[in-house]
C-alpha positions in Angstrom: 11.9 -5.8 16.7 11.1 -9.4 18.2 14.8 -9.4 19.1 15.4 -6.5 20.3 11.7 -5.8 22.0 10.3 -7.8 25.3 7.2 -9.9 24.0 4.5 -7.3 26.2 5.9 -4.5 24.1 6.1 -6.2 20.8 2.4 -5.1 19.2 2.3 -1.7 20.1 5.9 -1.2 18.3 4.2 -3.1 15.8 1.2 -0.9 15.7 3.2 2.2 16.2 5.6 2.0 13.0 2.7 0.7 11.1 0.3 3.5 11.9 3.9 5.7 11.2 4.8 4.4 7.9 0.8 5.0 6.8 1.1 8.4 8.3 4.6 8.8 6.1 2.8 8.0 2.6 0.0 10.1 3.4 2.3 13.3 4.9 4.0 13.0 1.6 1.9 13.8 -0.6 0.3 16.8 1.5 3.9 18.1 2.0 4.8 17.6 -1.4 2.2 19.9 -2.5 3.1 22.7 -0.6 6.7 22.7 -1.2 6.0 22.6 -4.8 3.9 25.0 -4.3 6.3 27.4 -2.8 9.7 26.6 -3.8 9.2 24.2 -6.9 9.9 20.9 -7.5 13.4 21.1 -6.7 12.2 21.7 -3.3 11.1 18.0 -3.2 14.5 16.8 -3.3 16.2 19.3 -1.4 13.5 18.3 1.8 14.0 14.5 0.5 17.9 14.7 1.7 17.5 16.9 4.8 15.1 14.0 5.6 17.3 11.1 4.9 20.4 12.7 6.9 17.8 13.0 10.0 16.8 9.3 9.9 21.0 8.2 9.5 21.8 10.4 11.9 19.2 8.9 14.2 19.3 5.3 13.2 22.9 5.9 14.2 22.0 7.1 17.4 19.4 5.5 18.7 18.7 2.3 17.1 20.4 -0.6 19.4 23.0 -3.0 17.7 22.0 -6.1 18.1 25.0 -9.1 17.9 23.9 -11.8 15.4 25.8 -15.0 13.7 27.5 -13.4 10.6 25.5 -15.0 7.6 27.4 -15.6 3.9 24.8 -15.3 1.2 24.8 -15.1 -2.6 23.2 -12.1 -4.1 20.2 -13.2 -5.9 20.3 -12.0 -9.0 18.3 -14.3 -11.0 14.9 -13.4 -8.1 16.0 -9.6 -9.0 15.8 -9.6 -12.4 12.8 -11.8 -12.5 10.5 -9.8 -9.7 11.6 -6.6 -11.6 10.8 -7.4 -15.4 7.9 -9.5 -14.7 6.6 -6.6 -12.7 7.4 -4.6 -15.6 5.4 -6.5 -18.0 2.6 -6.9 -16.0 2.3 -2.8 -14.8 3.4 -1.7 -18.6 0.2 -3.9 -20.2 -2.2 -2.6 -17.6 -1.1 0.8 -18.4 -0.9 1.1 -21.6 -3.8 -1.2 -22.9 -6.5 1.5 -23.1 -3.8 3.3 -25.5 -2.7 -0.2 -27.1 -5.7 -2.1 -27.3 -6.8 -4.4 -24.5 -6.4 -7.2 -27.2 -3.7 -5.8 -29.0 -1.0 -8.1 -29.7 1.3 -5.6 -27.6 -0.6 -5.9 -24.8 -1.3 -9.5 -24.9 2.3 -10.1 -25.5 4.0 -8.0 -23.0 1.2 -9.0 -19.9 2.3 -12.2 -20.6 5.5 -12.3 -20.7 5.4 -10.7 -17.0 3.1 -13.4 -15.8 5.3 -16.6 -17.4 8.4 -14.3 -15.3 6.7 -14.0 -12.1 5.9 -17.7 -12.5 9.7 -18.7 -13.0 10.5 -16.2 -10.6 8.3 -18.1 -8.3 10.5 -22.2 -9.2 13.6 -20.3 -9.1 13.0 -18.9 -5.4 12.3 -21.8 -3.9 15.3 -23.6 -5.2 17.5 -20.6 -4.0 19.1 -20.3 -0.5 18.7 -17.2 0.4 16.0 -15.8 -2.2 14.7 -12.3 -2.4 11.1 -13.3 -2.3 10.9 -16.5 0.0 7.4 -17.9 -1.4 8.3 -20.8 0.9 6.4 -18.5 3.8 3.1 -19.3 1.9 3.4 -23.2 3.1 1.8 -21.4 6.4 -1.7 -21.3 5.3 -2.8 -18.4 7.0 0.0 -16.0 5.6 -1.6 -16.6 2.3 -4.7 -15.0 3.3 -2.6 -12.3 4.7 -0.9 -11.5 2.2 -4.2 -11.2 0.1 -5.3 -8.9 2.5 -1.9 -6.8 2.4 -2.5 -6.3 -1.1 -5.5 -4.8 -0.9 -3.7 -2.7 1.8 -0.9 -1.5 -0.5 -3.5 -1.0 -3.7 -6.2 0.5 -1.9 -5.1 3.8 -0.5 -2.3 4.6 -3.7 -5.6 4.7 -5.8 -6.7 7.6 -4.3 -3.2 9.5 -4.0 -3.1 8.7 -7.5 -6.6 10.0 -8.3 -7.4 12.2 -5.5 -4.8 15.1 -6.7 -6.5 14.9 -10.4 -9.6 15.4 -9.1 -9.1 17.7 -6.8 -6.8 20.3 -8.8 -9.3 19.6 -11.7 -10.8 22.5 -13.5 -14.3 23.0 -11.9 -15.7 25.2 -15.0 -15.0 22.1 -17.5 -16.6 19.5 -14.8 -13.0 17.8 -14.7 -12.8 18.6 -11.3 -13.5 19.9 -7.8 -11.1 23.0 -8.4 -9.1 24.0 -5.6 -5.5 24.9 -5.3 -2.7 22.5 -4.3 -2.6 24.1 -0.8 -6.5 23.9 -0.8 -6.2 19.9 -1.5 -3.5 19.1 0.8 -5.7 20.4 3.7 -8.2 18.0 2.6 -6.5 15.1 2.8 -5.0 16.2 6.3 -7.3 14.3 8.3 -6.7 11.3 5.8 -2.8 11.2 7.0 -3.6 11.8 10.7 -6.3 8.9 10.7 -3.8 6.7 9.0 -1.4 7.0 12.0 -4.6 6.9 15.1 -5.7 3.7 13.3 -2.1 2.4 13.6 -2.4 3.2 17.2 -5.8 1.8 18.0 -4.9 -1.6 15.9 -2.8 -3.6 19.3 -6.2 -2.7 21.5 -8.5 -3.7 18.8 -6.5 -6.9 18.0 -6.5 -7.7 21.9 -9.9 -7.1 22.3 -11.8 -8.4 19.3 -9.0 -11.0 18.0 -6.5 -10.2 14.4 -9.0 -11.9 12.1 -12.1 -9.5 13.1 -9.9 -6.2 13.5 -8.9 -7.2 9.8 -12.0 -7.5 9.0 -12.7 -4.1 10.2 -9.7 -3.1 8.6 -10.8 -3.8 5.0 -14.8 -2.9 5.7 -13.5 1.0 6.6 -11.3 0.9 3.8 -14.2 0.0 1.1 -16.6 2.4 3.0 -13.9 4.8 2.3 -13.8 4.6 -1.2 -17.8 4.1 -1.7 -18.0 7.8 -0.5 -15.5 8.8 -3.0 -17.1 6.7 -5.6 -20.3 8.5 -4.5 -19.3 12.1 -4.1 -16.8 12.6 -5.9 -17.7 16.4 -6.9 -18.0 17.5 -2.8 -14.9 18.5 -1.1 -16.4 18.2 1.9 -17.4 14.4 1.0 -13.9 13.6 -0.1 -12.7 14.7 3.5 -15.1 12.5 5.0 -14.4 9.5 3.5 -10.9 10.1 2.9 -10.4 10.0 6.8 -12.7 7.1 6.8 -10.4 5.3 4.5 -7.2 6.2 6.0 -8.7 4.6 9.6 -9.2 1.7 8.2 -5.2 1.7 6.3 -4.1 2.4 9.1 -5.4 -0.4 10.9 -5.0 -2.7 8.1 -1.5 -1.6 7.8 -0.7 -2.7 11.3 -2.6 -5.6 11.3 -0.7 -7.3 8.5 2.6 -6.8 10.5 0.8 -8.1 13.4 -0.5 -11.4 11.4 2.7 -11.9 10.0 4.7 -12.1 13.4 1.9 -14.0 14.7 1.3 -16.8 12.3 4.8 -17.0 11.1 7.4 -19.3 12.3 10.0 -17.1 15.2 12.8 -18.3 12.7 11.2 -17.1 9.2 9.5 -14.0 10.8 12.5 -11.8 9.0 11.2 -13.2 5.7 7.7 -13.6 6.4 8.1 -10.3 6.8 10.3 -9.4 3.9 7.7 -10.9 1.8 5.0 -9.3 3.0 6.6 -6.2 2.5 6.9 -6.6 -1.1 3.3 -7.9 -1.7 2.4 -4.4 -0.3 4.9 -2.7 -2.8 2.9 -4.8 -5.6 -0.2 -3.6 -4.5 1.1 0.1 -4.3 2.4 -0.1 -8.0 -0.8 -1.4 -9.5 -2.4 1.5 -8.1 -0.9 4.2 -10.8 -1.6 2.3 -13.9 -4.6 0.7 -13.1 -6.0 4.6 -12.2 -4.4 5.8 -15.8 -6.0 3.0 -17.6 -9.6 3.3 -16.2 -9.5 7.2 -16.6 -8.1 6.5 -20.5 -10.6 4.2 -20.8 -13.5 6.4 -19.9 -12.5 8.7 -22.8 -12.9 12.9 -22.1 -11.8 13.5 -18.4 -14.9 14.1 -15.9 -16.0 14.1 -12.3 -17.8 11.4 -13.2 -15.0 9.5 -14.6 -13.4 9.1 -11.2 -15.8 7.1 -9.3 -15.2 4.5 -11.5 -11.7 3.7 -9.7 -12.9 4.1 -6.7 -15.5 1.4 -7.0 -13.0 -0.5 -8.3 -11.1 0.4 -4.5 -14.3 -0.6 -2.8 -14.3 -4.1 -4.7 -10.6 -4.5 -3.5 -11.7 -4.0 0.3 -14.7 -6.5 0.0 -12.0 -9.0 -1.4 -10.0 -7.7 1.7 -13.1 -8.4 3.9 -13.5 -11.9 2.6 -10.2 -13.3 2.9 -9.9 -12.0 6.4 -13.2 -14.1 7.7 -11.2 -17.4 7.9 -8.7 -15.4 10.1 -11.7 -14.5 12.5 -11.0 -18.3 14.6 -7.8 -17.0 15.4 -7.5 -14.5 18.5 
């Protein structure tokens, strides 16, 4: 994009296929529900392709090619296999350590063993030429605290697509639940996707007006707010709408402030892997999501309404982390 954009035009793209790619996580979910609902789950995959022939077709089309030095790099294996198992480990011990035992030798043994990966994986990176995960970005102070932030980004909102469809769908009679249908849910979490993509939209003017650090700030605060009101009404449909779309503002504009932080504060000739690596911090944050949601629910015992504020807080406690790392950003505009 900062090749192929003029600088004027730069953040709004920025803000625009942030607020989109928000908008696609939440859409998903809502779609999904209905198309299982009415032609199974087959139906997922069958709408997955027709999708993914679209975007070729206009990737093809109207996506400028832009002429740049042809660039010979080794595969990096060794950062593949590393990223992958030692996400593994770590993911498999928070999952399963409710069901293992949290001081289980298993669970002990397998967490780990991710954690001594992810450290090698961080040696071998930097002593690679063209590594998957360029940790050498994090000599720019600032992109440390954004990344941070982008963490809670990525964990935040996948606790409550995790969660919220549980809770929702839950039987109403047993308490497990606020007991609608799947068609029922996915209009509740409507305005969720749709605030996603206006908060993407109202990130550039917010960031011009206010400066990155405080509209990231802002960004975390409406996330946490968010998920207090889920924490604290979890049994109101009503409440769940309410601070689902409050939540989803704040993603969105947390999702394109991060892009925006990380073309601003990075160097113009590591922005591509500033970027790369910012990318995959949010994917780490998305995948704790599921299994830290399993392990609190297991941990909580018999299933309850109840039972799911406790992630939720734990969401809220993400965003204040959010908040805080995002104050030393406030001195930059």
């Amino acid at each position: 994009m900062r090749t192929a954009l003029p600088a004027d035009r730069l953040v709004p793209a920025v803000g625009l296929l942030s607020g989109m790619i928000g908008l696609g996580a939440g859409a998903a979910l809502i779609v999904g529900g209905l198309v299982v609902e009415a032609f199974g789950w087959r139906g997922l995959f069958a709408l997955g392709g027709v999708l993914i022939v679209i975007a070729t077709v206009l990737v093809a089309v109207a996506v400028p090619t832009i002429a740049v030095p042809a660039v010979t790099r080794r595969t990096d294996v060794a950062g593949i296999v590393l990223l992958s198992a030692g996400l593994v480990g770590v993911l498999l011990a928070v999952s399963r350590g409710a069901t293992w035992g949290w001081t289980s030798l298993a669970t002990i043994t397998v967490g780990l063993a991710g954690i001594v990966l992810l450290v090698a994986l961080v040696i071998v990176e930097q002593r690679h030429s063209a590594p998957l995960v360029d940790v050498r970005t994090f000599r720019h102070g600032p992109l440390v605290a954004v990344s941070i932030l982008t963490l809670a980004v990525g964990f935040v909102p996948y606790i409550r697509y995790v969660a919220l469809p549980v809770l929702l769908q839950g039987s109403a009679e047993r308490g497990e639940g606020v007991g609608v249908t799947v068609t029922v849910s996915a209009l509740l979490m409507l305005p969720s996707a749709v605030m996603v993509f206006l908060g993407g939209r109202f990130s550039p003017a917010l960031v011009r007006r206010l400066g990155a650090g405080v509209t990231a700030a802002i960004a975390a605060a409406l996330m946490g707010l968010g998920a207090a009101g889920l924490a604290l009404w979890p049994q109101s449909a009503t409440g769940i709408a309410v601070a689902l779309s409050v939540l989803g503002l704040g993603n969105g504009i947390g999702y394109a402030v991060c892009a925006q932080l990380v073309v601003a504060f990075s160097p113009a000739d590591e922005t591509a892997a500033a970027i790369g690596l910012n990318t995959i911090v949010r994917t780490i944050g998305s995948s704790a999501a599921a299994p830290v949601v399993a392990a609190l629910l297991a941990s909580a015992g018999a299933l309850s309404v109840g039972a799911f504020s406790v992630p939720f807080w734990v969401a809220g406690a993400v965003s204040a982390v959010g908040v805080l790392v995002a104050i030393p950003l406030m001195a930059r505009r």
